[in-house]
C-alpha positions as CSV (number, residue, x, y, z in Angstrom):
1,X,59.9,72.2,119.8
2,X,60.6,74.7,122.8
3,X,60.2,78.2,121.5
4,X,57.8,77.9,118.4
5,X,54.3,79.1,118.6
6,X,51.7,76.5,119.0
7,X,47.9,77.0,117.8
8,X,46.0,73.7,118.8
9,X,43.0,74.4,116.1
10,X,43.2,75.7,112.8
11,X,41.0,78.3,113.5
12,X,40.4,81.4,115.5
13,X,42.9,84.0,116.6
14,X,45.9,82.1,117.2
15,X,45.9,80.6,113.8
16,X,45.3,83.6,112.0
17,X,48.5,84.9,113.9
18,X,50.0,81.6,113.0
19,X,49.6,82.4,109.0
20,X,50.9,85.7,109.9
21,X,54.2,84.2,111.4
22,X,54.4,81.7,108.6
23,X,54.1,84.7,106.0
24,X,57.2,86.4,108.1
25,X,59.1,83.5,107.6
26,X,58.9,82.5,111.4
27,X,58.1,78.8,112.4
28,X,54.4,77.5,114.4
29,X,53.6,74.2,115.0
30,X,50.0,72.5,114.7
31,X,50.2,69.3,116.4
32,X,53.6,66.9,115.3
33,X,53.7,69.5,112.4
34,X,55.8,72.5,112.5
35,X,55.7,75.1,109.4
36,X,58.5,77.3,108.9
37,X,59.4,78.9,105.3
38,X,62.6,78.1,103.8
39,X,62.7,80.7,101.0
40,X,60.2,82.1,98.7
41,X,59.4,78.5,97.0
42,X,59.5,75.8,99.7
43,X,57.9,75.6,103.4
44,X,59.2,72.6,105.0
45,X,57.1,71.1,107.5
46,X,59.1,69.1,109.7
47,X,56.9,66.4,111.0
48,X,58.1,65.1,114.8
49,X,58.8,61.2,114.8
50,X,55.9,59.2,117.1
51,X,59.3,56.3,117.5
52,X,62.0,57.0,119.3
53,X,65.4,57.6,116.6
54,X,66.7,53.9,117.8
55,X,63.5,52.4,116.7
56,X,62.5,54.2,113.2
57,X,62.1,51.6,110.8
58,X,60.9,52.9,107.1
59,X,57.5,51.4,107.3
60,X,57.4,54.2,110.9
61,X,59.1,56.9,109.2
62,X,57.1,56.5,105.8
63,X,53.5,56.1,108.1
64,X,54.1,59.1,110.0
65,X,55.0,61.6,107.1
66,X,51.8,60.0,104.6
67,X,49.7,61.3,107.7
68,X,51.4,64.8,107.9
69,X,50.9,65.2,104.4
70,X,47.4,64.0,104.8
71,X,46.5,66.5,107.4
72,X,48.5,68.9,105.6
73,X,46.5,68.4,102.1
74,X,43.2,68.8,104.2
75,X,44.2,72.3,105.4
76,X,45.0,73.3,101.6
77,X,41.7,71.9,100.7
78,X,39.7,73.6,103.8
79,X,41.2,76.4,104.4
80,X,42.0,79.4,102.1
81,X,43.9,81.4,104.5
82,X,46.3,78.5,104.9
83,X,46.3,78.2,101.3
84,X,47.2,81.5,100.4
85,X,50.1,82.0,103.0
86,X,51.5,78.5,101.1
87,X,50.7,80.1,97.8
88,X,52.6,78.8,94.7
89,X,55.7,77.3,97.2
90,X,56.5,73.3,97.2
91,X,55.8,71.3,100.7
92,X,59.1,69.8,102.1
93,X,58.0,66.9,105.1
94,X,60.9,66.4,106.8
95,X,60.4,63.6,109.7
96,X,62.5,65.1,112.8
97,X,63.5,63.5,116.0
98,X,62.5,66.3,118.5
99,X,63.7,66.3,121.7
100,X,62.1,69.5,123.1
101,X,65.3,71.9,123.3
102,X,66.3,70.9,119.5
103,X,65.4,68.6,116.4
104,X,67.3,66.2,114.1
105,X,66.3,65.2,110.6
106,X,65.9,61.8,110.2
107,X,64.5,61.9,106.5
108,X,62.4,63.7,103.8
109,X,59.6,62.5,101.8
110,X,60.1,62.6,98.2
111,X,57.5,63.3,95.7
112,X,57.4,59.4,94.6
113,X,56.2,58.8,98.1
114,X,60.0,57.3,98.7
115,X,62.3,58.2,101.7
116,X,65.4,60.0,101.8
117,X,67.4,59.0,104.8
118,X,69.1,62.1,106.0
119,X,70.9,60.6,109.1
């Protein structure tokens, strides 16, 4: 999404700067993922569709969001700095169609691993 910071690696300079944004409530993206905090319980991390919005089928939309949370669950596990700007707050992945200039939520995965269609 045009005007978020990007870090390719979690590591180094940029992602420390990264956390920092994420503590400040501002938005980065790491890949399809991009992290913004919501309020002080729940960072949503809105996970951009690999199917265009015409061709998301549930099986897609389900697929894409188990490997954001994946990756996601790796960096809590690996990575204490990433853990601690998370802290105690709940993980919303949101699967967005992004289109560069501006995003639409398509749905949100629930904790039962089931979709909520949003559009």
């Amino acid at each position: 999404m045009r005007g978020v910071f990007v870090v390719e690696h979690s590591d180094g300079p940029r992602w420390v700067l990264a956390l920092d944004l994420l503590q400040r409530g501002e938005a980065f993206s790491l890949g399809r993922i991009t992290f913004r905090r919501k309020d002080v319980s729940t960072v949503e991390a809105s996970v951009a569709s690999s199917w265009s919005l015409a061709n998301v089928t549930e099986e897609y939309a389900a697929d894409d969001l188990r490997k954001a949370r994946q990756e996601v669950e790796l960096l809590l596990a690996n990575d204490g700095a990433f853990r601690s700007s998370i802290g105690e707050s709940s993980i919303d992945f949101v699967l967005v169609d992004d289109y560069d200039t501006g995003s639409v939520a398509v749905c949100r995965l629930l904790g039962d691993g089931e979709l909520e269609w949003l559009t």
